[in-house]
C-alpha positions in Angstrom: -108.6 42.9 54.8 -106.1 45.4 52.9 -103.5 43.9 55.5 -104.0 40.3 54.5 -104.3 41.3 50.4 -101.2 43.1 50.8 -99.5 40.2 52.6 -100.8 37.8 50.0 -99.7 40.3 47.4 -95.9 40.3 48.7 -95.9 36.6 49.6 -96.8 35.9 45.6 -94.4 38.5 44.5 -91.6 37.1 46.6 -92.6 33.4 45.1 -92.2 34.7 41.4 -88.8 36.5 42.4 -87.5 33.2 43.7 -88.4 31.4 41.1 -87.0 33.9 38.7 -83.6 33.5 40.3 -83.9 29.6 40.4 -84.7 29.4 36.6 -82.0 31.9 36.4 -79.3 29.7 38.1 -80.2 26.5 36.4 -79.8 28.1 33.3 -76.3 29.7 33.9 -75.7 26.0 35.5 -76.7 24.8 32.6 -74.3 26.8 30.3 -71.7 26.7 32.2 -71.9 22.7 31.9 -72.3 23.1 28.2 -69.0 25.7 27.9 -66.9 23.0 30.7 -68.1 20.2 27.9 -67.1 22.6 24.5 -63.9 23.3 26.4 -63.0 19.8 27.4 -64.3 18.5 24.2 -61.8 21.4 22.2 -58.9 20.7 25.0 -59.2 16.5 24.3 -59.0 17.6 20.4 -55.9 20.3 20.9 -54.1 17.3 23.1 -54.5 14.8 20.7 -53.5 17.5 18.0 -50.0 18.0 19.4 -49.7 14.6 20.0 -50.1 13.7 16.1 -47.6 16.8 15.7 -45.1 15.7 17.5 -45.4 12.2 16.3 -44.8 13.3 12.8 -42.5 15.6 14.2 -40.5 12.8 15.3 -40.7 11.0 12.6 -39.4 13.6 10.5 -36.4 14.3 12.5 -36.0 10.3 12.3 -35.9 10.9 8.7 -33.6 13.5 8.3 -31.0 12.3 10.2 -31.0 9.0 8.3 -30.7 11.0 5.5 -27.7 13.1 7.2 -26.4 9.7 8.2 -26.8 7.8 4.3 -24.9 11.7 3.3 -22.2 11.3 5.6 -21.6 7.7 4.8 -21.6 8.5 1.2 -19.4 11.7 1.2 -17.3 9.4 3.1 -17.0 6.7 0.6 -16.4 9.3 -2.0 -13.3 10.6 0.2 -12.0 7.4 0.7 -12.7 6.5 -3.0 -10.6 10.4 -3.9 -7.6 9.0 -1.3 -7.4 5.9 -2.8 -7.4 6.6 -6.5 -5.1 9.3 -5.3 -3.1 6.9 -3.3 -2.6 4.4 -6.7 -1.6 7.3 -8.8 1.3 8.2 -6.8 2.1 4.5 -6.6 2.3 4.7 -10.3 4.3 7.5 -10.7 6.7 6.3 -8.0 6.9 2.7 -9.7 5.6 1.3 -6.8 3.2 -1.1 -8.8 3.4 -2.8 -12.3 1.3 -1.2 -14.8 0.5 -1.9 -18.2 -0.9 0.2 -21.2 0.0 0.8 -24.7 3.1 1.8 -25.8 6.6 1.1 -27.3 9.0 -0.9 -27.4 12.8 -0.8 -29.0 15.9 -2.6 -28.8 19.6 -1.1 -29.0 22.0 -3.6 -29.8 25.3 -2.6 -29.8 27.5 -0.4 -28.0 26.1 2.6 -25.9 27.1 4.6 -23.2 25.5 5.4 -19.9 25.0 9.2 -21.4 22.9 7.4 -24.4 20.7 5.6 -22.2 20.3 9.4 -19.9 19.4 10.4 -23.3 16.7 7.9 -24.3 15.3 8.0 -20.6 14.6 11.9 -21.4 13.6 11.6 -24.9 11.1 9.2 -24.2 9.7 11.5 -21.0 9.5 14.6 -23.0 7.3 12.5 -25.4 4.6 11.7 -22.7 6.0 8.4 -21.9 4.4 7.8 -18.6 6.1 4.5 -17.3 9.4 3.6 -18.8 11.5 0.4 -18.3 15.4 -0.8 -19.2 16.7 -4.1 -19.5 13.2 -5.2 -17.3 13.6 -3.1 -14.5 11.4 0.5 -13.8 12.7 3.6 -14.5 11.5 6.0 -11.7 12.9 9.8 -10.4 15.3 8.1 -8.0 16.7 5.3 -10.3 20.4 5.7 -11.1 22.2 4.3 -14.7 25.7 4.5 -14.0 28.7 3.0 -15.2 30.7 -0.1 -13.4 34.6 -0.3 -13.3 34.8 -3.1 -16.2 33.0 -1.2 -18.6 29.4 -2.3 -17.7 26.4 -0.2 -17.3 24.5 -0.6 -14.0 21.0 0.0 -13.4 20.1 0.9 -9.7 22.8 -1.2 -8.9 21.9 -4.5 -11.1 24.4 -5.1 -14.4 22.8 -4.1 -17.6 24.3 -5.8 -20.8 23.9 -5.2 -24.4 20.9 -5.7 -26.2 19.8 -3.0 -24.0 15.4 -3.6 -24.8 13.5 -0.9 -23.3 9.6 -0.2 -23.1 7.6 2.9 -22.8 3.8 3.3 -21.8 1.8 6.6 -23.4 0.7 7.1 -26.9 2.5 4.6 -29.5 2.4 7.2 -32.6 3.8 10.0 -30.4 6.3 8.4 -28.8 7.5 6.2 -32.1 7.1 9.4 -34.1 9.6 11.0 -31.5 12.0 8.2 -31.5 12.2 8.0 -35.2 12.1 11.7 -36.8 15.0 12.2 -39.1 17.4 13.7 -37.0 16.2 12.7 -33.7 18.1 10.6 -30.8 17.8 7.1 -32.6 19.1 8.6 -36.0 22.1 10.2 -34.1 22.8 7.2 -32.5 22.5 4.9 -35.6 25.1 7.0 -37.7 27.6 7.6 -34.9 27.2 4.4 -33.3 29.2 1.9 -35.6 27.7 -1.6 -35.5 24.6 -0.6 -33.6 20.9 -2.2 -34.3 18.3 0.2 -33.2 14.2 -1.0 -33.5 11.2 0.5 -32.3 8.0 -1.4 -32.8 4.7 0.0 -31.4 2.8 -2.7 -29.0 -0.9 -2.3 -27.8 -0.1 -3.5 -24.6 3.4 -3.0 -22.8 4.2 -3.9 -18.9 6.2 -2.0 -17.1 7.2 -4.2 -14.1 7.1 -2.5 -10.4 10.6 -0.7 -9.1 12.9 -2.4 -7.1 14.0 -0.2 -4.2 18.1 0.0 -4.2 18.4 0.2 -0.3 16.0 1.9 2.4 16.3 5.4 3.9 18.9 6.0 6.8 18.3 9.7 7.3 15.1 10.9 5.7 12.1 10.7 7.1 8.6 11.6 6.2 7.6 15.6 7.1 4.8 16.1 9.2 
């Protein structure tokens, strides 16, 4: 009898153990299903996370280098823009092109020499004049007023006869004002000049006409 209690005892303690360790199992099963869901459901959210990162990643790189590209484009324009306002200012000064402005302009009728006209070239320069022409052709660093074996005046090679007209560009009261101080270049040249008509009007808009090249260059050639 204590044999089959005890038997009965350990069979219903063995049952309760067993179950224990079922309910046990499914219930770590269980939460390890939940965890594998929680971390799925996180991983799922962290992909698509990065993914909206990158994209606006992207898109901002995209951006910036469109705006690199709209810089570069621009600072290149405003290079090119520098160059070639540099590149029409040297034409200028070189007499490559016409200009026009407001100015002077003055006749000298009567006899002169090639030293007078030297003479009125530099007066008018030290005045500011910035584009000067004689007898209708450009005055420029190179251009060379020389005398011709019957008497003539040449400029850069073409003849030069009296009334000699010239025209300067820059400020009409400065240069006028230098032309036509008492004792200045015209005033010398009025009183030791006998039957020579000097006149210097102001203009609001005088054209200096391009310079014609004498000859081309046989020996120079541009530095590098």
């Amino acid at each position: 009898m204590n044999t089959r209690a005890s038997l009965i005892s350990i069979t219903l303690v063995a049952f309760l153990l067993g179950f224990l360790v079922m309910a046990q199992l499914t219930t770590q099963q269980r939460m390890d299903l939940k965890r594998a869901a929680a971390f799925g459901a996180d991983g799922a959210l962290l992909i698509s996370d990065l993914v909206e990162g990158n994209t606006r990643l992207r898109q901002e790189v995209a951006e910036l280098d469109a705006q690199m590209a709209s810089y570069r484009s621009a600072t290149n324009q405003a290079r090119l823009q520098t160059m070639l306002d540099e590149l029409e200012r040297l034409k200028m000064l070189d007499g490559a092109v016409a200009v026009v402005g407001p100015g002077v302009q003055g006749t000298l009728d009567g006899p002169v020499t090639v030293l007078d006209l030297h003479d009125l070239i530099n007066e008018l320069r030290n005045a500011g004049a910035e584009a000067i022409a004689l007898n209708g052709r450009r005055i420029v660093a190179s251009s060379v007023i020389a005398p011709m074996a019957d008497g003539s005046i040449a400029v850069d090679g073409a003849v030069a006869r009296p009334p000699h007209i010239f025209v300067a560009i820059g400020d009409p009261a400065t240069l006028e004002a230098a032309l036509l101080r008492p004792g200045g270049l015209l005033a010398v040249f009025s009183n030791s000049r006998e039957g020579l008509r000097v006149s210097v009007q102001r203009r609001d808009r005088i054209v200096a006409p391009a310079h014609a090249p004498v000859g081309e260059f046989q020996y120079a050639v541009p530095a590098k």
